[in-house]
C-alpha positions in Angstrom: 55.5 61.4 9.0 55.7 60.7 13.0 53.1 62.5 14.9 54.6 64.8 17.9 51.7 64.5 20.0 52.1 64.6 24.2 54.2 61.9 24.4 58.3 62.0 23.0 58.2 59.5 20.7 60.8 56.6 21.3 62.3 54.7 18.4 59.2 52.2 16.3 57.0 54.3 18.7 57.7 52.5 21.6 56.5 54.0 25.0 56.7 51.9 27.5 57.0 48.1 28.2 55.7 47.3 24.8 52.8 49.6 24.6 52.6 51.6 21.6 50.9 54.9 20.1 47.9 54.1 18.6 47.5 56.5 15.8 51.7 56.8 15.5 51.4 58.0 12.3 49.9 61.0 10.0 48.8 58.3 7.4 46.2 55.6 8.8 47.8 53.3 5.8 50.9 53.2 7.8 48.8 53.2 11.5 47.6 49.6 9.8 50.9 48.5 9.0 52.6 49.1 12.1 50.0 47.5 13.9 50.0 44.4 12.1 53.5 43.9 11.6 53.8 44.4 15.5 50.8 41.7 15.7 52.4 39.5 13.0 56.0 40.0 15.0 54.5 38.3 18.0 52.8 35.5 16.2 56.2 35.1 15.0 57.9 34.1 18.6 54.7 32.1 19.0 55.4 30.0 16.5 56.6 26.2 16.2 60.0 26.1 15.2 59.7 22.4 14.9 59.7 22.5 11.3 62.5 25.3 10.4 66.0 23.9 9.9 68.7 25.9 11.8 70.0 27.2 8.7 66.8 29.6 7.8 66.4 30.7 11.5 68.9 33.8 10.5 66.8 34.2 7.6 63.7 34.5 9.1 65.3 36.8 11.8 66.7 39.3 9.3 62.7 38.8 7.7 60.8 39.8 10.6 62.9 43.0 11.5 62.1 43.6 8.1 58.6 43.5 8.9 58.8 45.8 11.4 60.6 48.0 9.8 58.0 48.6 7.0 55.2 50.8 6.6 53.5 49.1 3.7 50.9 46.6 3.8 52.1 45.3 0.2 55.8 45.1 1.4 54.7 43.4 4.7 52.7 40.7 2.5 55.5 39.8 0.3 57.8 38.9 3.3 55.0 37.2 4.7 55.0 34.9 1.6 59.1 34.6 2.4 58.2 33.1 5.6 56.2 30.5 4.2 58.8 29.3 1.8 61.4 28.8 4.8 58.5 26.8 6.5 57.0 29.3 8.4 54.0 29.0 7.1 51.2 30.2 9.7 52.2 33.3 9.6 50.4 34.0 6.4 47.2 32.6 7.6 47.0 35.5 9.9 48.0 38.4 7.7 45.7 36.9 4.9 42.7 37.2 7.1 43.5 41.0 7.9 44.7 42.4 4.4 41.0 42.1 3.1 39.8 44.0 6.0 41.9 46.6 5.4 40.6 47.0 2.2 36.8 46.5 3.0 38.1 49.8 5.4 40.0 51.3 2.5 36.4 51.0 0.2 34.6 52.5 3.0 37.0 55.4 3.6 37.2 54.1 7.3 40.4 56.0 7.6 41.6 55.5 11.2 42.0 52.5 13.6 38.9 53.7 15.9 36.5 53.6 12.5 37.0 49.9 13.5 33.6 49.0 15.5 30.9 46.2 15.6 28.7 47.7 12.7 32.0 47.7 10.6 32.9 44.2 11.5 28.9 43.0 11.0 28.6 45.0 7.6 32.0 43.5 6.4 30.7 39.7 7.3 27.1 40.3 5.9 28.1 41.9 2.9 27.6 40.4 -0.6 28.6 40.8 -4.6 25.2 42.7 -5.0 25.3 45.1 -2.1 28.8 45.6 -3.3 27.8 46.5 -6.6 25.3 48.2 -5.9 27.1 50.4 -3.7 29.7 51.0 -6.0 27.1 52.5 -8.6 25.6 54.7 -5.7 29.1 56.1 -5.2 28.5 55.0 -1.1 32.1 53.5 -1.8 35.2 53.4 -3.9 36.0 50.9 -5.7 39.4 49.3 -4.6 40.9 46.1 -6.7 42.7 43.3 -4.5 45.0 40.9 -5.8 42.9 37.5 -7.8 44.6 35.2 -4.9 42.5 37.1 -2.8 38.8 36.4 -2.3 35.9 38.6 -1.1 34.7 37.5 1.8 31.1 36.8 0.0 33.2 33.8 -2.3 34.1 32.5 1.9 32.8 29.3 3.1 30.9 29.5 6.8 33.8 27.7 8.3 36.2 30.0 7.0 34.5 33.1 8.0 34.8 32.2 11.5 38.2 31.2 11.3 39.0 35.1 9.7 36.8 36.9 12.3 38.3 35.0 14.9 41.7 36.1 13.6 40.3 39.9 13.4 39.0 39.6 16.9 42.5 38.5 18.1 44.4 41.5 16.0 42.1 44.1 17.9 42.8 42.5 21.2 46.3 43.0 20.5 46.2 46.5 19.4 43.5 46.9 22.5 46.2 45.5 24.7 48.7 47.2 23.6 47.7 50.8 22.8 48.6 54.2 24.1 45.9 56.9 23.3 45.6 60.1 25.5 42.6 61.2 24.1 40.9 58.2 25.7 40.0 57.6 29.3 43.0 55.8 30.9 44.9 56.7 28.5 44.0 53.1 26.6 41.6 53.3 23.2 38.9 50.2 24.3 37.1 49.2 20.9 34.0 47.4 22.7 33.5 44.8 19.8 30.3 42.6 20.4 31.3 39.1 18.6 27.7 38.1 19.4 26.1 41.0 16.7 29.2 40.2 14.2 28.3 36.6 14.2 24.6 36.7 13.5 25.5 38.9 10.4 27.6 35.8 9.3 24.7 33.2 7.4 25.2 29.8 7.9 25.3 28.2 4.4 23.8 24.5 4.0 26.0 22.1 2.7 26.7 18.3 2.8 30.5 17.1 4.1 31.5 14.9 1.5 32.1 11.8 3.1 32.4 8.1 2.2 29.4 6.2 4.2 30.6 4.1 6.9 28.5 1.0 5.7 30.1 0.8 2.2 32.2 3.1 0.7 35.2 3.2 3.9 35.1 -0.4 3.4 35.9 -0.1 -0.5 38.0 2.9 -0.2 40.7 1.1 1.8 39.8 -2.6 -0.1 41.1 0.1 -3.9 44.0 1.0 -1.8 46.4 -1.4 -3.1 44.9 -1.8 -6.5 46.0 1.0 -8.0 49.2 0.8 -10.0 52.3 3.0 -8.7 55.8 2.7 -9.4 57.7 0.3 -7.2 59.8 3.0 -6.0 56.3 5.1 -4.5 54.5 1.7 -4.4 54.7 0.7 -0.3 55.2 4.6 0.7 51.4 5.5 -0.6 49.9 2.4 0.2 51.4 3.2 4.1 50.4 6.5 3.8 46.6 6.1 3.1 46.3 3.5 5.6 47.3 5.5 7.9 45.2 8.4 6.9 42.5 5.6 7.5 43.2 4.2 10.5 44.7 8.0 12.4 42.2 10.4 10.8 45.2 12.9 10.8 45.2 15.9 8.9 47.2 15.9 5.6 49.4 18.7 7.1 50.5 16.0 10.2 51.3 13.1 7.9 53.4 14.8 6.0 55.4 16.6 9.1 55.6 13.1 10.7 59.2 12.2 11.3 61.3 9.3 11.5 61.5 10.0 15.3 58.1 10.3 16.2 57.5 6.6 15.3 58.2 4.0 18.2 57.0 0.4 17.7 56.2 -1.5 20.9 55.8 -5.5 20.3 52.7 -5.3 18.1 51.9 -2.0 18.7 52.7 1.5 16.7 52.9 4.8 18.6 52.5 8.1 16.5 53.7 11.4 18.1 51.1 13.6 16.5 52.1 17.5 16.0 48.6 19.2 15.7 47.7 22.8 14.9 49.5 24.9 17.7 51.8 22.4 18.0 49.7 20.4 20.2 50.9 17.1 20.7 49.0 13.6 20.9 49.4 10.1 20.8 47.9 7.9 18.3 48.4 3.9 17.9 48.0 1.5 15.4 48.2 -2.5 15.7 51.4 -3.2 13.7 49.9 -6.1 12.1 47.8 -3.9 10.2 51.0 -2.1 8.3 54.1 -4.3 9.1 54.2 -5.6 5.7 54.2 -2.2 4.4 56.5 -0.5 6.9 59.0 -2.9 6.1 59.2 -3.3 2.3 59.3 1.2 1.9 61.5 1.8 5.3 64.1 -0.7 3.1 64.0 1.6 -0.1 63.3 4.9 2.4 65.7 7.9 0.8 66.8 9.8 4.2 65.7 13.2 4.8 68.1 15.9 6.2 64.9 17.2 8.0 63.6 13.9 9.2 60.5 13.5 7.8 59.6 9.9 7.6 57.8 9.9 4.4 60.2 11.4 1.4 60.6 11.6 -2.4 63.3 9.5 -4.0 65.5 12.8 -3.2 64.5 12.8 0.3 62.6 15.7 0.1 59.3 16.2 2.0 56.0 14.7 0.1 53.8 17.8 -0.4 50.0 17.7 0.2 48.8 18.6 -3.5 50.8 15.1 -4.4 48.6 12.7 -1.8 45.4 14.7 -3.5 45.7 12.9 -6.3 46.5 9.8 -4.5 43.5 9.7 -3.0 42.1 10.6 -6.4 43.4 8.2 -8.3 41.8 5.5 -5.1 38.9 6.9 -5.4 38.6 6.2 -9.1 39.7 2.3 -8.4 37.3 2.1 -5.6 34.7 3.1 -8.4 33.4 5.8 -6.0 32.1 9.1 -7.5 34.8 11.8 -7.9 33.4 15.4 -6.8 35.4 19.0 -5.8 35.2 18.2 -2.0 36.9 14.6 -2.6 39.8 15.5 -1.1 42.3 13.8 1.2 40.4 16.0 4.0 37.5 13.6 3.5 38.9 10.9 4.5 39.5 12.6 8.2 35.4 13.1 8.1 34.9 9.5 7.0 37.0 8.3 9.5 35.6 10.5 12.1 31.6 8.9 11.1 32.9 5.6 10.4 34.0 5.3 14.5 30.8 7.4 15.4 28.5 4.9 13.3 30.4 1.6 12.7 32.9 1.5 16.2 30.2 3.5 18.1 32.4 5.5 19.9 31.5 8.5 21.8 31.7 12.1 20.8 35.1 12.8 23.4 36.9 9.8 22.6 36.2 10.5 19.1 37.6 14.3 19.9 40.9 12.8 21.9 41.1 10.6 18.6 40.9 13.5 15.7 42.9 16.4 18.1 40.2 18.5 18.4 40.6 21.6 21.2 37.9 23.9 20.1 34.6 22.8 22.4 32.4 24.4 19.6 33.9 21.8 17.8 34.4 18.8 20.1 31.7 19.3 22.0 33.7 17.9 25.3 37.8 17.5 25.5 38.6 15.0 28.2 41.9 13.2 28.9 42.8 10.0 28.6 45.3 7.4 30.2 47.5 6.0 27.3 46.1 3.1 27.6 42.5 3.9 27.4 43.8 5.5 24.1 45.9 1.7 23.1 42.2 0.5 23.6 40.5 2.9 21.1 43.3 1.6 18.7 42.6 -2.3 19.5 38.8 -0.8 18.5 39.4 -0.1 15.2 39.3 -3.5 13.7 41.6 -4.3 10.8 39.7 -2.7 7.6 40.2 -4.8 4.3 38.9 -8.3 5.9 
């Protein structure tokens, strides 16, 4: 039920210019809802289309002013999860970072949007599976089961509690931007969250990146490369695909969006259009000497893909990630190197990023440009570079395997 407090209410509580009541509802289970699907609505317009054939776009339409039309956090995830199967994907990353707060809220009986404060948000990072239990058999909270996919935020790595509080931070702003509230001075509820505190309650776990050394083991990595049997229909395609996981450092999630388009080949050189996370672009280059052989032989048996994408299934669908896992798995094993839970393809990115730290001795920004780093936490300095200071970096990288 729609509260009819001093202002008339206009349709989705609208009041003006895209400002909203804060509290529009009687039940602060349906005050969540409406704020994130208004929050997960913009993310939507944000959003690379790059990836989304013309066909879904209706689709995904008719799914967001479904969004906004609900009032369940349950309902809201399951369209959420429809995104993702028409290829819009990030979406989820957002509403999966706010659905356990709203339950950590729910536990806590935190039953309105301004319960949400720094001690909250520092109590929610810092908490554990025995202060949970422990606090369930005091009766301080009530117990409240999420779904198995979900984990609790103790079972999170360090990484990927900054990524969610980050997230959290950015949902308040938007409900702090956005908000109507006439019990509040200027007529705007401010929440006054102190990232600072929240992030000293986060613990910074000690852990060792697996990595393949740069003296020895990228060196026999990429020598097991083409030992490892395959098909001859797959043969070419996963050799050229883990080379250039070795000589790019790209994330599995920009190999396997590269298209046919992005790919220009320049005398004896091989320019990759790079789509990065917020479709950021960058340049990469590889000496075409290095893959020619390989280029040739699987662009000759290459099955089309209506979408583009430049590596494909004999179908012409897109390769998925969870299939070039096991590639590198299966290398790995050949290559005689030990076989752990972190030995994914995502290691290769770290071993490539040590073995031109340590081996090619470049510097921390050019290393940066190189990888598509933005963050400065994480890059430590973002400069830019001419193309051709970036054809050098490429020249650099000395052919691996002899």
């Amino acid at each position: 039920m729609v509260k009819k407090n001093q202002y008339e209410l206009i349709e989705n509580s609208v009041i003006d210019d895209g400002a909203f009541l804060l509290e529009p509802y009687d039940d602060w289970k349906e005050n969540i809802a409406f704020w994130i699907a208004q929050y997960l609505s913009q993310k939507c317009d944000e959003q690379s289309r790059r990836f989304v054939t013309e066909y879904n776009i209706p689709k995904i339409i008719s799914i967001k002013e479904a969004i906004l039309n609900s009032k369940d956090i349950e309902a809201i995830g399951k369209y959420v999860n429809e995104l993702g199967v028409l290829k819009f994907k990030a979406i989820k990353q957002y509403y999966n970072n706010i659905y356990p707060f709203y339950h950590y809220m729910l536990e806590r009986k935190a039953y309105s949007i301004k319960n949400i404060t720094t001690t909250l948000l520092a109590n929610y990072f810092s908490n554990t599976e025995e202060k949970q239990k422990k606090d369930l058999a005091a009766e301080k909270i009530i117990k409240v089961d999420i779904p198995k996919n979900i984990k609790n935020i103790w079972e999170l790595s360090y990484a990927s509690k900054i990524n969610r509080l980050t997230v959290l931070l950015n949902f308040i702003k938007f409900i702090e931007n956005s908000n109507i509230d006439k019990e509040s001075e200027n007529e705007v509820f401010l929440f006054d969250i102190e990232r600072s505190k929240i992030s000293k309650s986060i613990q910074k776990e000690k852990r060792v990146l697996s990595v393949l050394t740069p003296k020895d083991g990228f060196q026999k990595f990429f020598n097991a490369i083409e030992l490892v049997q395959y098909k001859d229909e797959v043969r070419e395609r996963n050799i050229l695909m883990l080379k250039l996981l070795m000589y790019l450092g790209i994330r599995v999630s920009e190999l396997v969006y590269l298209k046919k388009d992005d790919i220009t080949i320049d005398k004896n050189i091989v320019k990759f259009n790079i789509i990065g996370k917020g479709n950021k672009q960058r340049l990469l280059y590889v000496t075409y000497s290095h893959i020619k052989k390989h280029m040739i032989k699987y662009e000759k048996i290459r099955t089309e893909s209506p979408d583009g994408f430049y590596f494909t299934t004999n179908k012409g669908k897109q390769v998925n990630d969870r299939y070039i896992n096991t590639i590198v798995h299966n290398t790995l094993v050949a290559a005689q190197i030990e076989v752990t839970k972190k030995s994914s393809v995502h290691m290769l990115r770290h071993s490539v990023a040590s073995y031109l730290k340590h081996t090619l001795k470049m510097d921390n920004a050019s290393i940066s440009k190189w990888l598509g780093h933005e963050d400065i936490r994480t890059t430590m300095i973002y400069l830019h570079y001419t193309e051709q200071e970036i054809i050098d970096m490429a020249k650099s990288f000395k052919k691996i395997g002899n």
